[in-house]
Structures are given as structure tokens and as C-alpha cells.
N, C-alpha and C positions, 0 to 999 in steps of 0.2 A: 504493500500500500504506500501510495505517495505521503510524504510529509504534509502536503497544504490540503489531503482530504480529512486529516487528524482531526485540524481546528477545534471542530466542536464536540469530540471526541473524548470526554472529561469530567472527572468529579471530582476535582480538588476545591479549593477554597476560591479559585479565582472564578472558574466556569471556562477557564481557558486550556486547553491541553498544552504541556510542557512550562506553564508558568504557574509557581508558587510562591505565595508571600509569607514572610518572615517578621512576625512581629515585632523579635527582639531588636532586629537591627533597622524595622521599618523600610525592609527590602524586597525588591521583588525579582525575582530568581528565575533565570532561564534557563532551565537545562536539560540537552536532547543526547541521546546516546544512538548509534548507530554503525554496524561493524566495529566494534572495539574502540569506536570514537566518542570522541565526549565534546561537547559544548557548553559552555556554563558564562553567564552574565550577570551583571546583577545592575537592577536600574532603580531610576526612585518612583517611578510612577506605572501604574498600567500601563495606560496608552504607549508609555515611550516602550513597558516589555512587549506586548502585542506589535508593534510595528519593528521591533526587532528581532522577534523570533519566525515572522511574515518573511523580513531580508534572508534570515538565515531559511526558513524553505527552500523560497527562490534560489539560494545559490545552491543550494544542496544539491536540485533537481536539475541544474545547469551542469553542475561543475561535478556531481559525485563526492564532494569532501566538507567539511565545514568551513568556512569563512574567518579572519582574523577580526580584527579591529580596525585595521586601515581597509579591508576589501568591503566592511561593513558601513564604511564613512560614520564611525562612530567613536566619539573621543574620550577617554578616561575623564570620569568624574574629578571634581576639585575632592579634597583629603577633607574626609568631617572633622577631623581634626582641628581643621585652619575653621572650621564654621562655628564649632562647639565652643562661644566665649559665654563664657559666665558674664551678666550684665551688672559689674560693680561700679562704685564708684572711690575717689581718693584709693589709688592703688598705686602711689608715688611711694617707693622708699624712703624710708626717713634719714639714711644714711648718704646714701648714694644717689640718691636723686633720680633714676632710674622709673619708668613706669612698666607698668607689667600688666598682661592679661592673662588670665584661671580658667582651665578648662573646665576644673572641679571647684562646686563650690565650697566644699571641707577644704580646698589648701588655700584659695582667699580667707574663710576662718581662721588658718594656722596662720595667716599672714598676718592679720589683725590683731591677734593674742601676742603673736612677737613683736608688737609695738610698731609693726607697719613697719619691718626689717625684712629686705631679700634675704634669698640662702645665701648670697655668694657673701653678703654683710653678717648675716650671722654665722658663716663658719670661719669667714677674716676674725670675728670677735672670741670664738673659743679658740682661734689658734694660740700656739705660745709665741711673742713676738717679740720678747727678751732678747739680746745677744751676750755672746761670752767669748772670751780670749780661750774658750777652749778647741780641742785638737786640730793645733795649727798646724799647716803643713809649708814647705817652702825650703830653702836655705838660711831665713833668719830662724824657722819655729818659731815665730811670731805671728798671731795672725791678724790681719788689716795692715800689716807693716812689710813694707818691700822695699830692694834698693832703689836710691833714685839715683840714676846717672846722667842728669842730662847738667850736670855744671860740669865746668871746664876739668877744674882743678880740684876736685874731690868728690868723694861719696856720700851722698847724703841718706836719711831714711824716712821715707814717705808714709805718713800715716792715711789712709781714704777708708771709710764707713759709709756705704750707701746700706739705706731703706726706705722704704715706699715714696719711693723720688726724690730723696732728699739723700744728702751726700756731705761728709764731713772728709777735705784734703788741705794736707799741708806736710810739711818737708822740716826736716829738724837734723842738727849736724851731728849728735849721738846718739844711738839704742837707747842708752838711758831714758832720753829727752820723749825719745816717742814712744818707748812703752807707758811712758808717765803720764806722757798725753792722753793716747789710746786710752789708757784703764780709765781716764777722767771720762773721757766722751762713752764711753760704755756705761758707766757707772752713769752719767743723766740720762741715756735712754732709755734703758730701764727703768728710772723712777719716774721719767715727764711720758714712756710710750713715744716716746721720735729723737730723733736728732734734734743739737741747738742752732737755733734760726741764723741769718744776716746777722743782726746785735746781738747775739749771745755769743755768736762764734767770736765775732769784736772785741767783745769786753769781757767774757772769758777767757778766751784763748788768743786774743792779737790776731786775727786773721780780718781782715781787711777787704770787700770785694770791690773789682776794681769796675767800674763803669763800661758798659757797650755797647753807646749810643751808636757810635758809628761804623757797629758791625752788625753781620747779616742781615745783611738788606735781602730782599727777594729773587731770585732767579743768580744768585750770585756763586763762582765759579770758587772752585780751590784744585791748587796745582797739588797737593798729596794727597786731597781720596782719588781712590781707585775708579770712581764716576765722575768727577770733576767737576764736582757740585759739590759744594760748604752744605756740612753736614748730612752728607748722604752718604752712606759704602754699599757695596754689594759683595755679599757671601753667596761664595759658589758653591758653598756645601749644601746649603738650603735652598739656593735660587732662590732670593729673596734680597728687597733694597732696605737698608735699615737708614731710621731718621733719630739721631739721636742730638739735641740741643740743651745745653744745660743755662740756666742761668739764674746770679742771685744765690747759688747754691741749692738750686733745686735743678730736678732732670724733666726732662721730656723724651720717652724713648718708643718706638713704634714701629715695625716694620710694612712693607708693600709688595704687593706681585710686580710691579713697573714701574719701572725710572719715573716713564710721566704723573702716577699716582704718587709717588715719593714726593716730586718738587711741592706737588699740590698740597700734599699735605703740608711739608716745611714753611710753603708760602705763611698757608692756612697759621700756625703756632706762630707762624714771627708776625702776622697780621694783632694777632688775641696778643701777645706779648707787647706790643705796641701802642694800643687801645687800655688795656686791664691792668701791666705793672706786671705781671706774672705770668708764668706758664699754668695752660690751662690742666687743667684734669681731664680724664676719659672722657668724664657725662658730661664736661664743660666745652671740651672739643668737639664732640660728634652734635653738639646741638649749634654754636660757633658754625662748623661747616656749612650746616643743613643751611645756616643765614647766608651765607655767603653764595652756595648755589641756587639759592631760590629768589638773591637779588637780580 
């Protein structure tokens, strides 16, 4: 018997032969078997499974085989996934600034009980964020402490501490001098949770930042990175451009798939740096951008 005399051939739930609907998933189900072949679809409405299981007769009765999805002219549904928003409202981090949408509305409830805190803010706040001078490795065994050689006539020892952007460097002419240092700057981040600012680092420790008004301007070159663009490298281990800008004693660091993404971004940080006094943050940058390409 042909496939299109089936039709009405049927006692399932729909009145249709080879289509049945699924309540769980509010789906409706196509599926035909024939010599060890299978057929199966799933649609959101009647009419669209009826006028697809119609295509697939026709081809069947043409061609002998079942049909795909491109010989059917029929395009994969969008992901319920991307459909299924829970309808809240203030679902801004209170950390991060971040807005978010819930699929489920028990994890907007978890969201709420955690004081309107994301996951990625509350496992930064159970982490341990302490630092310690312990197990240094290197040729001093000292750890945050390296040689510095770039003076003429002697060797110095370079103290630098970076965390969460922020960065503590300076150079001292004995070990003594910079483990002294070192343990002092360990010993405040610890107690304050960061590194000491511009004026701390000043008037605790005599470091001094020196002004940059009349450096990295936009689209501007440099004869030692390996791209020859100020502040850009590219590693060929990763195939990746990296944008790395520090300033004030804080960092900006960010990588790109392409040189021309890399400038843009660079542009982007020294535009916000110019405007605001500071390098921007993640959630300050990608919203920054959006202004910028939407002007």
C-alpha cells in the first residue's frame, strides 16, 4: 500500500496516521518506518506535522527513500532553550554589574537569597585570595623577586605582585631590601584584600608614577612588538593577539582572534582611559564598546 493512501488510516491521538503528540514536551512527532528505515521529526504544531509528513509521502513514492531536511525545505527549529526566559525583573549583579537571564525560576530565587550575587561573584568571594612568599621557585627562591638587569653597571632585584589588575613593581639594589619590601606588600594585601593604590604605593613605599599624557595615542606603531602596534603581541602558540596596557599601576589585559579586533579594542581602552582617568573593567569595557559602535 502507498504511503499517501495511509492518511486517514489511524487511531492515535491526533486522527492523523504517523503523527503523534507528546504532551511533555508539547511536541508533535512524525514518524514513519519502512524497509528498515526510519523517519522521525518533531514540529510545534499540527498543520506544520500534517504538511510535512504529506512532503515526506510524496518523496517517498518518487524517490523510494526518505527525505532529509534540506530535500524537505524545512529548517531546524530555534533551541527552546534560547525561548524558555523566566520573566524577572532587577536581575543586575550587585557585584559585577552584569545582567543575567533564568531559565529556571528556582535559580533567579537562588539568585535573590544571594543578595543578587552571580556564580562567577560568589565563587571569586569563597575563593582564598591571600598571597604568601611560599614555594618559590626560580634562582633567587624568592618568590615575586627576580633579577633585574637592564642597568648598565649592576644587578638589581625586582620586586612585581600582580592581582586582579592591579600590580605592585619596583627594583631595589639588595635581596635584603626587597624581601623587606615584598613581605610588607604581602603583609597589606592580605589585610586590605588588594594591592596599595597610586598614594599608598607613594607614601609607603616611595614609588612615584610617572605621567602619560603623551603616550598611546590611537592606531600608534612600536618598532619591538612582534605586530608593530604599541601594545599588541601575537603568540603563535595560541594564534591569538594579546592587548595588554597598564596604567597608574593598574593593568588592562585581553586577548583577540585578529590584529584588526586587537587595534579596536586598544583604541577602545585608551578612548575610556582618556574620558574616565582609568582603565576600564570587563563590565565597564564591553558596555564602553557597545557606545562606541552604536554611535
Amino acid at each position: 500500500m502507498k504511503l499517501s493512501k495511509q492518511r486517514r488510516l489511524s487511531a492515535n491521538s491526533t486522527g492523523h496516521l504517523h503523527i503523534s503528540f507528546y504532551p511533555k514536551t508539547n511536541d508533535y512527532v512524525i514518524a514513519i518506518s519502512r524497509k528498515n528505515k526510519n523517519f522521525y521529526m518533531r514540529t510545534t504544531t499540527l498543520e506544520e506535522a500534517i504538511k510535512v509528513r504529506n512532503k515526506v509521502y510524496s518523496f517517498y513514492e518518487r524517490r523510494g527513500r526518505f527525505p532529509n531536511r534540506e530535500e524537505l525545505g524545512v529548517a531546524r527549529r530555534e533551541s527552546r532553550s534560547k525561548l524558555k526566559r523566566v520573566r524577572t525583573e532587577d536581575t543586575t549583579c550587585s557585584i559585577c554589574g552584569n545582567k543575567y537571564d533564568f531559565s529556571r525560576f528556582s535559580r533567579y530565587q537562588e539568585f535573590l537569597e544571594e543578595g543578587k550575587i552571580c556564580g562567577y561573584c560568589k565563587r571569586r568571594q569563597n575563593r582564598d585570595n591571600s598571597i604568601s612568599v611560599d614555594n618559590a621557585t626560580g634562582i633567587l627562591q624568592e618568590k615575586y623577586i627576580t633579577f633585574d638587569r637592564t642597568y648598565a653597571n649592576s644587578t638589581r632585584y625586582r620586586v612585581c605582585i600582580t592581582k586582579h589588575r592591579q600590580y605592585f613593581a619596583k627594583s631595589y639594589d639588595t635581596l635584603e631590601e626587597a624581601i623587606k619590601i615584598r613581605d610588607q606588600v604581602v603583609d597589606f594585601h592580605n589585610k586590605h584584600d588588594r594591592l596599595p593604590n597610586t598614594r599608598e604605593q607613594d607614601e609607603l613605599f616611595g614609588i612615584k608614577s610617572k605621567p602619560r599624557e603623551s603616550r598611546n595615542e590611537k592606531n600608534e606603531t612600536s618598532s619591538v612588538s612582534n605586530t608593530s602596534m604599541r601594545n599588541i603581541t601575537f603568540d603563535k602558540t595560541c594564534n591569538r593577539y594579546f592587548v595588554q596596557i597598564s596604567r597608574n599601576r593598574r593593568r588592562f589585559s585581553t586577548s583577540s582572534k585578529t590584529l584588526e579586533d586587537a587595534i579596536s579594542v586598544r583604541n577602545a581602552v585608551i578612548e575610556f582611559f582618556k574620558e574616565h582617568g582609568h582603565l576600564p573593567t570587563n563590565t565597564e569595557f564591553r558596555s564602553f564598546r557597545k557606545e562606541i559602535e552604536n554611535v
